[in-house]
Each structure stands twice: as structure tokens, then as C-alpha cells.
N, C-alpha and C positions, 0 to 999 in steps of 0.2 A: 668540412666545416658544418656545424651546427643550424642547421632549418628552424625555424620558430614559426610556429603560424597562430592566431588568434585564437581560443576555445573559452568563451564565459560560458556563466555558468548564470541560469537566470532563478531568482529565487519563488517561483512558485510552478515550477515545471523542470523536465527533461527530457533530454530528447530520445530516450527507448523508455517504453514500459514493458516489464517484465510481471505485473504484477495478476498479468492472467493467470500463470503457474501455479497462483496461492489463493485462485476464484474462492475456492472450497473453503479458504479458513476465514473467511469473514462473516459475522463478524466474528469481531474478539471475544475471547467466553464463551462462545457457545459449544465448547466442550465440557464447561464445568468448571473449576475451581484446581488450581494447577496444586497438586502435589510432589512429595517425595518419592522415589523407590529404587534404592541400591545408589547408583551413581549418576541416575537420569530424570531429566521434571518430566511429568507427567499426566494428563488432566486427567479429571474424575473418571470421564468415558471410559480411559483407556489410550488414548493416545497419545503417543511421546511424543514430545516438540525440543527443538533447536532454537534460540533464538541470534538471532543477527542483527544489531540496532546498533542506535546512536544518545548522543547525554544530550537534553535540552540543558540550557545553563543559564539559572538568574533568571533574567527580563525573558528569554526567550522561552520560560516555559508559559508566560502569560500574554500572548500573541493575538488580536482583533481577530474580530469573531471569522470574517470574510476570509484570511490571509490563513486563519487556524484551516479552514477546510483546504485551500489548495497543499497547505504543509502538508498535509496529513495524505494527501493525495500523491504530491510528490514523494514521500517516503513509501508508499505502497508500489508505487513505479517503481522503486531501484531496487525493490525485495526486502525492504526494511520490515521486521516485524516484532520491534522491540523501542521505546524510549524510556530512558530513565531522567526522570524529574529529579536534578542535581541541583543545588544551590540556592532551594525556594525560598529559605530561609537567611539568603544573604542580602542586608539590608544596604549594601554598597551600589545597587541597583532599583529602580521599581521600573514595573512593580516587581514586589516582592510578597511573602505570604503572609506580609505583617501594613504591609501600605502599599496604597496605589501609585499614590504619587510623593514626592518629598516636597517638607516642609514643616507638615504639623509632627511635634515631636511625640514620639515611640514611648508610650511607661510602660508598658508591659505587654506581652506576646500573646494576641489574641487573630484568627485570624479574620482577616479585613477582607467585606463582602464582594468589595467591585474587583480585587485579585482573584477571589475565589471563583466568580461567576466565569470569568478568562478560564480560569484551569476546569470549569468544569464541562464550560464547550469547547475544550480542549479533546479533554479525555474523552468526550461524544463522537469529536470528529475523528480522534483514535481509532477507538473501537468499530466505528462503521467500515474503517478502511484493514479490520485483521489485525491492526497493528495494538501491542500491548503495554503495560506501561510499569516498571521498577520504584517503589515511593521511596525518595530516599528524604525521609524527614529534617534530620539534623546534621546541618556542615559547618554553618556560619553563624551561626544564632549567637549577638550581642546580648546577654544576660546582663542587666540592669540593677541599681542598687533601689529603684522603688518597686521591686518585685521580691526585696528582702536578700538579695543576694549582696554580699560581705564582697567587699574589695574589687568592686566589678569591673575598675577602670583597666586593674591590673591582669584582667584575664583575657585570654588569646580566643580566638574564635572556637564558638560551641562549649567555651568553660573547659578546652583540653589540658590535662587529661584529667583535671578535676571531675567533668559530668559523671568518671569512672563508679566516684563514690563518695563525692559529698550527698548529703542528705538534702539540702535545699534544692541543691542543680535535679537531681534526680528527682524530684517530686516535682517540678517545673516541667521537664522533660516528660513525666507521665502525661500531664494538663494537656501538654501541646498535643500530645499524641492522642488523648482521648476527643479531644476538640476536632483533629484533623481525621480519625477513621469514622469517626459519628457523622461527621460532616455528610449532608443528604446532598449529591450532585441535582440540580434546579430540572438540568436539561433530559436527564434518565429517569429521574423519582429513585436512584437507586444510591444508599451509604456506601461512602466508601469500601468502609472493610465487609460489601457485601457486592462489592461489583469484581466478577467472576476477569473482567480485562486488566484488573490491576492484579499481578502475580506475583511481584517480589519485594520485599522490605528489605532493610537493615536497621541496626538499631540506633549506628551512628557513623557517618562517614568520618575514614580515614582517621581512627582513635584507638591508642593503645597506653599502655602503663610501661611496655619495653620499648618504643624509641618515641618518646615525644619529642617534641616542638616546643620545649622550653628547658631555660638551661640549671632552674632549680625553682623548685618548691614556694610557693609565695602563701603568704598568709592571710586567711586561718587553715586554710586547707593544708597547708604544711603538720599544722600542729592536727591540724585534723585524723590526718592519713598517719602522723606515728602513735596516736592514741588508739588507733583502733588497729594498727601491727601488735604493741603492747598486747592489748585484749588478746588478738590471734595468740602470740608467743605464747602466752601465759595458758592459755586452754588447751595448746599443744605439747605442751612441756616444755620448751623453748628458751632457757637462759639465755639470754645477749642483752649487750649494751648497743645501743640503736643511736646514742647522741653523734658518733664522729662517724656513719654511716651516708654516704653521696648516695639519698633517695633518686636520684634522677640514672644516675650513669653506672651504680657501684652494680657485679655482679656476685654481691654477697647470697649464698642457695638460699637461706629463710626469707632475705626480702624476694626473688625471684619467686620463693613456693607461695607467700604470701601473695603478691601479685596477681599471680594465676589466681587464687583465692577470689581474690577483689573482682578482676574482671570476669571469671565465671559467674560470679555471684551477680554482677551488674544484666551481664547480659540475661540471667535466669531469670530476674528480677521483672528487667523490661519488655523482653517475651514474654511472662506470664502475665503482666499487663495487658499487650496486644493483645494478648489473645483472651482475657475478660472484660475487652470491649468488641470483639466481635472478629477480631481478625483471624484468615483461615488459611493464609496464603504464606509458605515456607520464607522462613527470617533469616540474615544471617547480624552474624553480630557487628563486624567494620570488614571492612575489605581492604586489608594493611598487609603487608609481607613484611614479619619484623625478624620474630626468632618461634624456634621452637613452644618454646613457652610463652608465648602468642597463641601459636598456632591450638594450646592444648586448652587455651578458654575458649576456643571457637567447635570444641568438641561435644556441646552441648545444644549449639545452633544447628539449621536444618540444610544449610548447604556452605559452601567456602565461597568466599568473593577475595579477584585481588585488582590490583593495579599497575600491570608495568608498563612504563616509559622508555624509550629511546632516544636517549639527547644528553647532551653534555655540558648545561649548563645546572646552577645551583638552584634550587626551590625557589621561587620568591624573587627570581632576577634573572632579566634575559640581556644578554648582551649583544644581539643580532648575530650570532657566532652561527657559522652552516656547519657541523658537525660533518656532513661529505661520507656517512659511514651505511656501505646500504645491508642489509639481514643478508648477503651473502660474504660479508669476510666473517674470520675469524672470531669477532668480539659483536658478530652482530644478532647473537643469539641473546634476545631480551625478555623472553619468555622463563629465562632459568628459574628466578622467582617464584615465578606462577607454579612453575612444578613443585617446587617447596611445599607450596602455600594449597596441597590437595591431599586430596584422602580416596584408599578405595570403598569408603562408603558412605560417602557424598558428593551430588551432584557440584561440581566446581565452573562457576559460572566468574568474565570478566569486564568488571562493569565499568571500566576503563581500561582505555589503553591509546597509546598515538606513538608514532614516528614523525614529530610534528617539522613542519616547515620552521625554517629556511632549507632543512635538508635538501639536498639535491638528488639525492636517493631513495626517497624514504614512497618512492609507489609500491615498493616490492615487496612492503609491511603488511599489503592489505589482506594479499592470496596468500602469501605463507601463513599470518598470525591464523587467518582461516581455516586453513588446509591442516595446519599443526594442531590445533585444538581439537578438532573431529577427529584426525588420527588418536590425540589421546583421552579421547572419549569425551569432552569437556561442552558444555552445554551450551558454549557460545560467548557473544563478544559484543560491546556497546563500546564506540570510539567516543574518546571527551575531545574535542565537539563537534555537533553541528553548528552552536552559536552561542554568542553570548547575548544576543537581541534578537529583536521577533523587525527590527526596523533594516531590512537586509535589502532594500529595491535598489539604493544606489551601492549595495557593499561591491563591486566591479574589481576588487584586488585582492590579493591575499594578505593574510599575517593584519591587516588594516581592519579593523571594522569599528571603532568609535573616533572620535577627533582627541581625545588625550594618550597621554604618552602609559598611561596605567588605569586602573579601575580597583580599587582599594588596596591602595598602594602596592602591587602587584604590577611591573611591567608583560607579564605574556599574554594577561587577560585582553590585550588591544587586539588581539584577534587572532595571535599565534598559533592558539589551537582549535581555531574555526575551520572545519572541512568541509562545511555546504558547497565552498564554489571550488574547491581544489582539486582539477581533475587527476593530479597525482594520486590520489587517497579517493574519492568519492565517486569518482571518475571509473573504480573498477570495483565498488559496492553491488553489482549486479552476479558478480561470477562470484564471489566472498559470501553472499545470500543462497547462490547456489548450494553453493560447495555444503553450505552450514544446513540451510534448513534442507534440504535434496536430499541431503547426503550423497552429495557426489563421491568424499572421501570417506574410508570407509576408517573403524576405530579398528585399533590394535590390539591383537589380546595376550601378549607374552607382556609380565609383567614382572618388576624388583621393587624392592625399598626399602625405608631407611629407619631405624625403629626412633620415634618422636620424642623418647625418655634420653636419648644418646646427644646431649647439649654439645658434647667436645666434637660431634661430625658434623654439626649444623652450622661450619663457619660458609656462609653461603661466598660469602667474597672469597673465597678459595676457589670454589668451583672455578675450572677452567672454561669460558664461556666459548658457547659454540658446541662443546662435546655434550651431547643429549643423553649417552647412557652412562654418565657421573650424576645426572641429575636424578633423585631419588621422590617418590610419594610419600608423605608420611603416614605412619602404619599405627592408627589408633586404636584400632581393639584386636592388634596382632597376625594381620593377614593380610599383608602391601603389596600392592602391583603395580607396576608398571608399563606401558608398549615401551619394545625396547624397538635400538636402529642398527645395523649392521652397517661395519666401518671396510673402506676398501681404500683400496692406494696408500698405505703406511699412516692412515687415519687423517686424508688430506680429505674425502669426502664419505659421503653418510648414507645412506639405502635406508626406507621403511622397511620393516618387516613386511609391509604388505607390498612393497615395490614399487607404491604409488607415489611416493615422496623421495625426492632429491636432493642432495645438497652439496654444492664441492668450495671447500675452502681456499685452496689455491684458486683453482680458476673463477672464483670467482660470480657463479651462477647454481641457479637449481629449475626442481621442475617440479608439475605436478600432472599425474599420469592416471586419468580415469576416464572411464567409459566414456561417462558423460561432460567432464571439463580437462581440459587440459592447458597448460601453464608452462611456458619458459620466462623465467625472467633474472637480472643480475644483469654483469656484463658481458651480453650476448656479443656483443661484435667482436670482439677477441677472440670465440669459441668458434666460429667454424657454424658448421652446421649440427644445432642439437637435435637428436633422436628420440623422439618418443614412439609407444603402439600406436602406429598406423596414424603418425604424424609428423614432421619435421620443420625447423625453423631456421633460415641463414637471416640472420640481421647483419646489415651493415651499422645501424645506430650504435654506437659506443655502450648504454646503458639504455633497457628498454623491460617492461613487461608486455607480452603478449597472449593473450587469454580469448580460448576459445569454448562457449559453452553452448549446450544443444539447447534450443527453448519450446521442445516437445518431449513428449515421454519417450523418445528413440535415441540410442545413442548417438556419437557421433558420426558414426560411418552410416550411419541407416535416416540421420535426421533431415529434415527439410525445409528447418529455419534454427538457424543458428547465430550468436551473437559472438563476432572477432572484436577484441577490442586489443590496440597497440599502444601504449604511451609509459614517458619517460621521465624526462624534467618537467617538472611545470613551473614559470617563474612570471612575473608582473613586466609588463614593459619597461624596457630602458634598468632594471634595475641593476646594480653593479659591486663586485664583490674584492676587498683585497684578501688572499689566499681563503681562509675560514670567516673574515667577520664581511658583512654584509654593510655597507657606506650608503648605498642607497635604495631604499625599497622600491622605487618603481611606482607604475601608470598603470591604470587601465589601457589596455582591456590584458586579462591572462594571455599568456601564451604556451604552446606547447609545443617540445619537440618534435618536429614529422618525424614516425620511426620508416625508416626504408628497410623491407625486408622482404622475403620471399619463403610462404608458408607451403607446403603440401600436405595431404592429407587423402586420407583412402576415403572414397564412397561412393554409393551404388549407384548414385545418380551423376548423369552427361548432362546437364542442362542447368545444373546449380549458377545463378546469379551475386555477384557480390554489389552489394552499392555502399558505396560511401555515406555516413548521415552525419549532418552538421548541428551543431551545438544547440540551431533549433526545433532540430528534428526534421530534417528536410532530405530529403533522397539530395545529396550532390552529384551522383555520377559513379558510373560504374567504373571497377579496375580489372587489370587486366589478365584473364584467367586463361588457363589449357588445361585442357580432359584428355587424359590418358592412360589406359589400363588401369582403370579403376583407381586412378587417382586425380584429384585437382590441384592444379596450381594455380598458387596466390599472388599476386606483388602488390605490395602495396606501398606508398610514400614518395610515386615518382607524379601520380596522376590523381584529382580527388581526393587530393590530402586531406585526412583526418583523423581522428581516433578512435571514431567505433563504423563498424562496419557489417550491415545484414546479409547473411548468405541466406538466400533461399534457392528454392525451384520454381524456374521458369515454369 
């Protein structure tokens, strides 16, 4: 039977810091101005960087002054060294980057000073603590008809996919952006697009011309975009009749060639903007996984961005449904995408991603998405979210964090994919930071791929999900690679090339096997006793991750403080489930399931200490260990329950 014991999560602290290990990178910037080179970011100096963060969202990137510094403090703690500023521009919240408060009505998008002064001792209290910041300018931005914009009731957020290449939306879209990189931070004396802590733009979140969010064309822009196809055909040599043509869905080649047209051109456009008002810091163009021909207008931008999700409900509507699917079955490989959506000559960085709650599996999203990105050389990961408000003292539940059932018309936005208090998810952002920025895991260098001009192989929803080496790079100036994985047991489980990565589809678990961290997790109680180097793990828990990382420069068999952390489900008090949909959310306080399990491990020291630490960071109490030829034994779950746990030397 199932143990539940208590674990919040308090919003301006936690209970380990890890953030000595990254003394050296603070502050932020002080390498230089982060560039390009081959498939890695880079700063000026010379030194390559990993990032490991989380998305501010809406209200939460505009946070009191007092509460900004402990945020900024507690993401230094759990190894965070990245946020991206998502949603500044959604006016379904304040503040926002257009008003503080609501009331007085909006005519046109300027940015409003008492928001700004928020974000700019925002990004102060950032950068002092190492941690960097992603500008992601336009998501939601309501274009308006006294800004000269045609039909503006009728348009979907950020003007998609019009912004692509109406004329008006686009020279709107310039203003804001020259308005917001000019912009002089109060608290630095330093502009925007010259402050070395802010590293990555896009040009427009989640926008494309190959799968929008709308089901046809509305006007003028309808007649807009066939007037200026015509133009195209016609300079091309292009006879066609374009009247009985389904501009939204048809995959007629000249609309699809044209397209790519359009949105290279958009993106060229508003790159060469940025960067004639001063900006120096590598762009990409949206971070969308559509189609191939997508992916060939982003060949002009300075790195890939994408976005995969794991959940099984629709865009734009949650039905409290527990999905119950964790990254160790077969269908639980949600990265396939992401492989799509890369190149081997640019850095591929993901500036979203979640296994979001109710799932009851979804801790074991945090170390693999980790551990697999560094394997295939990829630059790093920012979960959507930590919040959607900066108002988080009494937030004590999960999935809950405002009193309405939606937040612009949106039901997930209530808090579904808030990870600040969910020790499922945020709970093991300390080994995830490792692994990323450490380079615990190491990248892969046997590589394949798939040539980008070949539309009829890029049916992604083919892919068999799960099998890693079906998943292809795309190969844009003709030289693709990919880390590949070696298949064993009649392709029931997966081997890195480099042996550090695990994966088995029947049984149901994997691992992750390096010097410095190491990782079982899946449904360990079923399996017996897993084996790692000069490590092993018998869980009796059903479902658990177990993650152990050194937090000195020595491995693990040589270290003398080390961070065990065990957990499993995380769920709200009292809350209750028929089969997949979820009846009742639940009470304060979280809880977590005790994992019972018993670890061993090689090392050279007889005197190693394990203590239990509780949620507020307080020694609980030791467990019960045995040294023996050069190894120690763990248990943990019976005495001291808890979820993370300090080994050192006595």
C-alpha cells in the first residue's frame, strides 16, 4: 500500500543549495555576449555554456521588488541558469508589458513604465545570481484597430499567422521591438540589446504558415497574401489558378514553395531589424515543429528552438484527464519532434517543454529530457512553467494557482503547468542542472540523417515513437548526423552509444550511468535489483526516480558530499481519481510517495553519513547504512522519510 507523507514547497526558498558549483558564473555576462559556433552557444571569451532554466509566464515575469530577489536566489539554489521571459505581452494578465494594472483601456502598444521598472529589477536580480535570460517578445499581443490594423477583432493572438507578412502587423511588430531592445534597464544603466545576461531572442513565439491556428484566411489579409502569391508566380514563371486553392490546409508545391518564401523573408526581415537596433545575441525565428518546410525558413536563423509536450489532451482545453503514461513505455518518447526540428549546424536549444501534471508519472520527464539532450549534443531545456504569477505565498497545491476555472479562456492556464511547488518535476531540477550544465552526460558522436528537401519521409506521425534511431537530423547544407543508440533484446530496449543511457520498453524503466550522476528510474519495483557502475538499486516502490549526484569536483566513488534524492508520485491531499479523469483536485499540503528502497554503491570512504533533509531544509535524521568492502549500503523509506537526502563524511 501506498505511503504519502507531506513535502511543500515554499515559494521564496529550498531546502538544498546547490548553487556553489556555479560560484564562478556569476554574474551573468561576464563572459561576453553569447554567440554561435558549429552546434554549441558560446560566449565571446571562449566558453561554452549549457543552459538548464525554467519560462516565467505573464504576471510572473513582473514580480515586487523584495520577492524578485529571493526568486532569483531560489533558482540559483536548484542550479537554474536560464529564464525565458514568455507571455510579456499577454494582456489576459497584469501586469503585462503594456499596463500595470487593468482598467484603463489599451490603444496602442507602448511599453508602460511601472511594468518595465518590475522587469528591469527583475533581470538585476538575474544576472547577480548567474542566472540568464531568453526575450521572447511576441505571443499574445492583441493588435488593435486604433493602431490602423484592418479587422483586428477577428484576429487570433499575435496577428497569427498574418504577422508572417502583412505589412501593417510587421511594421507594428518592428516599433515594439525597437522600443523594447532600446529600452535603458533604470537598475544597470545598461539597454537591453546591450546587456551581455540577456542571450537569446526569437522573432515570434510558436508561428508558422504550415500548421496555424486558424481554419481559413480572413480578410484583408486573405486577399492580401493571394496578391502577393500572384506577384511570386508571376516573377517565377508560375502559371496557376490560385481562386479554388485551401490557403490554410492545401499541400499544393507552389503554395508550400511560396510559403517558405514568405516566412524566410519575414524572419530575414525582422532579424535584420534586431540587429539595426543594436542587437547581438543569436535569434531564432519561432520554436514550432511543423513540417519540413518549416523547418527550411528557419535555415536562415542562428539557432533551432522547439516545443514538445507530453499529454493527451487538446490545445486550449483540459479535462482534468491523468494521462498515467510515464517516458518509460513505449509511446513515451516525446522528444521525436525535437529531433526533427535540428540541424548539424546549429546549436538546438528547448525553450519549452513539460510532462505536466495530473500525470502520475511524469517525474521521470525531468532526468531523461536532460540526460537525452546532452547525449545529443543539444544546448539545453527551459520547462513552461514555473508560474503564471509572481502572487505564489499561499499557492500550497498543485495544478491550482488562481481562483478561476481559466485565464483567457484557456482552462490549463489555472495552474496545470506551474512546476515551482511540484516535487515530481522541480523536486529533481538539481541532478537535471547537473547533468546539463556539468556535463555529467557526455554527447554522442556517431551520427545519420534525413535530407530536408525529401517532404514524402518527413511524415513525423509515422515515426514509431520510442525508436530513437528512426528519428532523423535534418541535413541542411548536406552533411547530417546524428548520435545514434544500439537496440538489444529483439528491440525491446535501447543502449547509448556511449553506455551511459538506458532504456527498456518492456520492462518498463531506464537509467542513467556516469561518473558523476547516476539515475534509475521507471517502474523500478517490478525490476529486481537495477545494476549500474559501481551502483545498484532494489526499490520496493511501484514507480520511483532515484538520482544520485556528487556535489564536488570527484566522482562518485571518490566524493564526500553527495546529493540522493528518491521520489515518485506527487499529488494534493485527499485528491481522487476515476480510472484517467481526476473528480477531485485536493488540499493542501502536497504530498509525496515515501520511496522504500535500498541503494549501494562503491566508495572509498567508511564513515559516509546519510541524513534525511525536510522540505525546510532541516537535518531529520539519519538512515540506516553498512560499510563493507568498499561499499555502502543505503535504505531508505522505512526511517526519516523523505525525498532528498545528504551523504557526506563524517
Amino acid at each position: 500500500m501506498s505511503n504519502f507523507i507531506p513535502y511543500p514547497s515554499f515559494h521564496d526558498d529550498v531546502p538544498i543549495d546547490i548553487s556553489f558549483i556555479f560560484e564562478d558564473e556569476k554574474p551573468a555576462g561576464k563572459h561576453g555576449f553569447l554567440k554561435v559556433h558549429g552546434r554549441d552557444f558560446v560566449f565571446e571569451d571562449g566558453t561554452k555554456v549549457k543552459f538548464w532554466g525554467t519560462n516565467f509566464n505573464g504576471a510572473g515575469c513582473f514580480p515586487e521588488y523584495d520577492y524578485a530577489k529571493k526568486l532569483s536566489r531560489r533558482l540559483a539554489k536548484l542550479g537554474i541558469n536560464l529564464v525565458r521571459f514568455h507571455q510579456l505581452d499577454s494582456e489576459w494578465h497584469t501586469p503585462n508589458i503594456f499596463a500595470f494594472t487593468k482598467g484603463k483601456r489599451v490603444k496602442d502598444a507602448h511599453l508602460d513604465p511601472e511594468s518595465m521598472d518590475r522587469l528591469d529589477f527583475l533581470i538585476k536580480c538575474l544576472k547577480e545570481e548567474g542566472i540568464y535570460i531568453y526575450m521572447d517578445m511576441f505571443t499574445y499581443r492583441k493588435f488593435r484597430s486604433d493602431e490602423g490594423v484592418e479587422n483586428a477583432v477577428s484576429l487570433v493572438d499575435a496577428g497569427k499567422p498574418y504577422c508572417s507578412f502583412s505589412r501593417r502587423l510587421i511594421e507594428l511588430q518592428k516599433e515594439l521591438s525597437t522600443e523594447l531592445w532600446t529600452h535603458e534597464n533604470k537598475y544597470t544603466g545598461i539597454k537591453y540589446c546591450d546587456e551581455p545576461a540577456i542571450v537569446l531572442a526569437e522573432v515570434v513565439n510558436e508561428s508558422d504558415l504550415f500548421k496555424v491556428r486558424v481554419k481559413e484566411y480572413v480578410e484583408p489579409y486573405k486577399s492580401e497574401f493571394i496578391a502577393m502569391w500572384k506577384k511570386w508566380l508571376t516573377e517565377n514563371g508560375r502559371d496557376k489558378d490560385v481562386s479554388e486553392i485551401d490557403l490554410v490546409y492545401s499541400t499544393d508545391p507552389d503554395l508550400l514553395d511560396f510559403k517558405i518564401y514568405i516566412q524566410t523573408k519575414y524572419n530575414e526581415e525582422m532579424m535584420e531589424h534586431m540587429h539595426s537596433v543594436g542587437v547581438k545575441i543569436p535569434i531564432t525565428g519561432t520554436n514550432w515543429v511543423a513540417t519540413p518546410d518549416h523547418l527550411r525558413t528557419e535555415e536562415v536563423t542562428d539557432f533551432l528552438d522547439t516545443h514538445p509536450y507530453f499529454y493527451d489532451w487538446r490545445w486550449g482545453e483540459f479535462e482534468k484527464k491523468c494521462m498515467n503514461l510515464s517516458i518509460t513505455h513505449p509511446k513515451g518518447f516525446y522528444l521525436t519532434r525535437s529531433c526533427f526540428h535540428n540541424s548539424v549546424n546549429k546549436p538546438s536549444y528547448i525553450s519549452e517543454w513539460d510532462a505536466p501534471w495530473p500525470n502520475e508519472y511524469r517525474a521521470d520527464s525531468v532526468i531523461y529530457s536532460a540526460a537525452f539532450g546532452m547525449f545529443q549534443g543539444w544546448s539545453g531545456f527551459a520547462i513552461h512553467t514555473y508560474s503564471y504569477s509572481s502572487r505564489l505565498e499561499r499557492m500550497d497545491m498543485l495544478g491550482k494557482e488562481i481562483s478561476a476555472e481559466k485565464i483567457g479562456n484557456t482552462p490549463y492556464r489555472q495552474g496545470i503547468f506551474s512546476t515551482w511547488n511540484d516535487p515530481a518535476k522541480f523536486g529533481l531540477f538539481y541532478h537535471a542542472a547537473l547533468i546539463t550544465r556539468r556535463g555529467d552526460v557526455k554527447a554522442g558522436e556517431q551520427m545519420y540523417a534525413l535530407d530536408v528537401e525529401d517532404r514524402a519521409a518527413w511524415d513525423i506521425d509515422k515515426i514509431v515513437p520510442g525508436v530513437e534511431n528512426k528519428v532523423p537530423v535534418a541535413d541542411l547544407n548536406g552533411d547530417s548526423k546524428l548520435p545514434k543508440f544500439s537496440y538489444d533484446d529483439n528491440g525491446e530496449s535501447v543502449t547509448s552509444e556511449t553506455g551511459e543511457l538506458y532504456r527498456n520498453y518492456k520492462d518498463n524503466y531506464g537509467k542513467v550511468d556516469t561518473d558523476m550522476t547516476k539515475c534509475a528510474f521507471g517502474f523500478l519495483g517490478k525490476n529486481g535489483k537495477v545494476e549500474m557502475n559501481g551502483m545498484s538499486v532494489k526499490c520496493k516502490t511501484d514507480f520511483a526516480v532515484i538520482a544520485l549526484s556528487s556535489l564536488s569536483n570527484d566522482k562518485i566513488t571518490e566524493s564526500d558530499n553527495m546529493l540522493l534524492t528518491a521520489v515518485g508520485r506527487a499529488q494534493n491531499t485527499d485528491s481522487k481519481f476515476v480510472k484517467d479523469t481526476m473528480i477531485d483536485i485536493g488540499k493542501p499540503p502536497v504530498l509525496i510517495e515515501n520511496i522504500e528502497a535500498e541503494i549501494e554503491m562503491d566508495t572509498k570512504y567508511e564513515d559516509l553519513v546519510v541524513w534525511a533533509i525536510s522540505a525546510e531544509g532541516y537535518y531529520i535524521g539519519t538512515v540506516p547504512t553498512i560499510y563493507e568492502n568498499g561499499k555502502i549500503k543505503i535504505k531508505i523509506g522505512d526511517v526519516s522519510q523523505s525525498m532528498y537526502y545528504l551523504i557526506t563524511k563524517a
